[in-house]
Structure formats: structure tokens, C-alpha cells
C-alpha positions as CSV (number, residue, x, y, z in Angstrom):
1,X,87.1,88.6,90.8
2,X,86.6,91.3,93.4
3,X,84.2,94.0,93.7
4,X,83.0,95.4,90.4
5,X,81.8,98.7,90.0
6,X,80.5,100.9,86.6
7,X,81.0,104.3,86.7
8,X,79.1,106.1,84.4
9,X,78.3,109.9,83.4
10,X,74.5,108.5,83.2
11,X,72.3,108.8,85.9
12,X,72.2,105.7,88.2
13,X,68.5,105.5,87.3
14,X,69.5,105.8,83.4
15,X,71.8,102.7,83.9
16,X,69.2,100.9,85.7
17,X,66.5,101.6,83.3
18,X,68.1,100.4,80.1
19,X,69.4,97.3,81.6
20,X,65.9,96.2,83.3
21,X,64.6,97.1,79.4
22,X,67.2,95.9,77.0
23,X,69.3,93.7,79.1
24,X,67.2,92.0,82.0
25,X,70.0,89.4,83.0
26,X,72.7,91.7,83.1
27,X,70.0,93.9,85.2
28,X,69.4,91.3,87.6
29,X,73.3,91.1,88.6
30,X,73.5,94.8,88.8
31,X,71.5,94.6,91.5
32,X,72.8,91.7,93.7
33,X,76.7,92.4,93.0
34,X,77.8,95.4,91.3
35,X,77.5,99.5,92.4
36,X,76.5,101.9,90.4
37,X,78.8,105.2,90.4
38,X,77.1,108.2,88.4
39,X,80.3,110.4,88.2
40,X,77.8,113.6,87.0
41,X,75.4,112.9,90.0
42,X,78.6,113.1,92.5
43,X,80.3,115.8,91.0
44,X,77.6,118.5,89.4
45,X,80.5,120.9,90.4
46,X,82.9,119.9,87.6
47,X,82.4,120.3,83.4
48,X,81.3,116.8,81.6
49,X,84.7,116.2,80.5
50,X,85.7,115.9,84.6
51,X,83.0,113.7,85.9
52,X,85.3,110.6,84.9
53,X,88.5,112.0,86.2
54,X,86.9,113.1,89.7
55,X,85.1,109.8,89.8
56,X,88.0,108.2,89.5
57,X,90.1,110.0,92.3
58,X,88.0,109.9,94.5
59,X,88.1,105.8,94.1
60,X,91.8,105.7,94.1
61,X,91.1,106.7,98.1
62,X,89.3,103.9,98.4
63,X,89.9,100.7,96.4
64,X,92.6,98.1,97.7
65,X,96.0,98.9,96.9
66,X,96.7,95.9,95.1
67,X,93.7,96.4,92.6
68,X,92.8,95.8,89.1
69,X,91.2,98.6,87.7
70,X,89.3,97.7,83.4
71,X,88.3,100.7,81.7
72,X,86.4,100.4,78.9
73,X,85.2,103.3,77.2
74,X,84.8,105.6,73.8
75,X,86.0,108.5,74.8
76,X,89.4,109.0,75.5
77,X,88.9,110.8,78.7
78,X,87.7,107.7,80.5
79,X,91.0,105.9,79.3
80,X,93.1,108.9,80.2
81,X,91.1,108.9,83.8
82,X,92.0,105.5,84.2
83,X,95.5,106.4,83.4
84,X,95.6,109.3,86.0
85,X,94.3,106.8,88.7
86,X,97.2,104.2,88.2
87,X,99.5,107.3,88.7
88,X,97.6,108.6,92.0
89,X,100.6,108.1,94.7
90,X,98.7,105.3,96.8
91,X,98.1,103.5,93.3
92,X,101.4,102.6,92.1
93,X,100.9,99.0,92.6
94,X,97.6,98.8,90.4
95,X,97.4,97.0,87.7
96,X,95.5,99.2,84.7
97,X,93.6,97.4,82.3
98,X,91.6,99.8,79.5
99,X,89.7,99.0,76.2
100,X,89.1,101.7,73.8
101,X,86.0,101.4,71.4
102,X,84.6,102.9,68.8
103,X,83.3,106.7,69.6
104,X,79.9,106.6,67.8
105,X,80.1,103.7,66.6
106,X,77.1,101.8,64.2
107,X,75.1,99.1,65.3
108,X,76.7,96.6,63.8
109,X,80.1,97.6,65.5
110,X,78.8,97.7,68.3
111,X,77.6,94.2,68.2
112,X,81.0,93.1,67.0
113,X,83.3,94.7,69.9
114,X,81.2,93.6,72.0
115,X,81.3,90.2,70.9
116,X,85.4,90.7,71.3
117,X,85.8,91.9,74.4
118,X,83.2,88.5,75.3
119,X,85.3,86.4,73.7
120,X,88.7,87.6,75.6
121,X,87.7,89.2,78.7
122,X,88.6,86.1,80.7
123,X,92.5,86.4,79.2
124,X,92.4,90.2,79.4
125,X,91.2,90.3,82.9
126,X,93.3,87.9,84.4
127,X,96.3,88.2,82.5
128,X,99.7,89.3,84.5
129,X,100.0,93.3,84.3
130,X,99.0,96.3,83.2
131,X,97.3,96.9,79.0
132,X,95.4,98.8,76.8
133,X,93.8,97.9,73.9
134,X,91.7,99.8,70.9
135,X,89.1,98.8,68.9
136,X,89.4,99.8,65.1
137,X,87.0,98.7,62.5
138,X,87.8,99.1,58.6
């Protein structure tokens, strides 16, 4: 895998804080290997519903050409900002991979797309091209 970055509409510190209290593992490896974007911290310019969008742009300068890009998210603005990147003229040869879950979700559903996207993120990751999946709970 290559370099794996969360952007959030949190504050960096927010992110931090919850994973050092609720998740001190996952905590542990934010620190060594992964970066922390806060897309309201670097662009207090735009409305809520743009942080993702101009957090997203402004990677598509960035990244590797040849990039695979997860989105996971439950709001469909962070799926649709992941689409707009894939379609950003130097990203045409990205491969776009986005998970929709529940928006305000309950605990228990929660629990159980998470335990999903565990269970397949190997095959969904790796897999050959570009897909989007949704969560939906009856």
C-alpha cells in the first residue's frame, strides 16, 4: 500500500484525541504512518460543504498519477469530492474507490459496517479498477 492519508472536516487535534481515547492502536499508527488533513483547518475560506471538495483538489496536485484514491464517508459530498478528483485533468488515470455509509447511523450500525468494510477491505482495495459501494441497513 502507499501513503495513506485521512482527511477530515475535524480538527487534526479532534482526530488525534478520539483515537489516543477510544482507539489507542489505531492511534499509535496515526502517528508513525499516516497524515492527518483537516480540510476546515486549510480552507476556513470555504462553507462546510467545500472543505472536502477543496481538500481534495488541492491533493489531486500532489498525489502520484497512477493513484488509488478510498473514500469512505456519510455524506455524499465526500463521495461526490472524490468523484470530482478522479475527473481533475492530471487524474484521469486514478483509480477511485468510495464507500458510502450510513448518515447518522445507530450504534449498532455502526458496529456492523464497520465490521464489513474489515471483512473486505483487502478485496476492495486491491481489486482491479475503479468502485463504489453503499451501505444500507433494513
Amino acid at each position: 500500500m502507499g501513503q495513506t492519508l485521512i482527511v477530515s472536516n475535524a480538527k487534526k487535534s479532534w482526530v488525534q484525541y478520539t483515537a489516543e481515547h477510544y482507539l489507542p492502536m489505531t492511534a499509535r499508527l496515526l502517528n508513525q504512518r499516516v497524515k492527518v488533513i483537516s480540510a476546515r483547518e486549510d480552507h476556513p475560506e470555504c462553507q462546510p460543504s467545500e472543505w472536502k471538495s477543496m481538500a481534495f483538489r488541492h491533493l489531486g496536485d500532489t498525489l502520484p498519477l497512477h493513484s488509488t484514491v478510498v473514500v469512505i464517508g456519510d455524506s455524499q459530498t465526500e463521495i461526490e469530492a472524490g468523484r470530482a478528483l478522479k475527473q481533475q485533468q492530471n487524474w484521469c488515470d486514478c483509480t477511485l474507490k468510495t464507500i458510502k455509509l450510513i448518515s447518522e447511523p445507530k450504534a449498532d450500525d455502526l458496529v456492523e459496517q464497520l465490521r464489513i468494510i474489515n471483512r473486505l477491505w483487502t478485496g476492495f482495495v486491491r481489486g482491479r479498477g475503479s468502485v463504489e459501494a453503499h451501505m444500507e441497513f433494513s
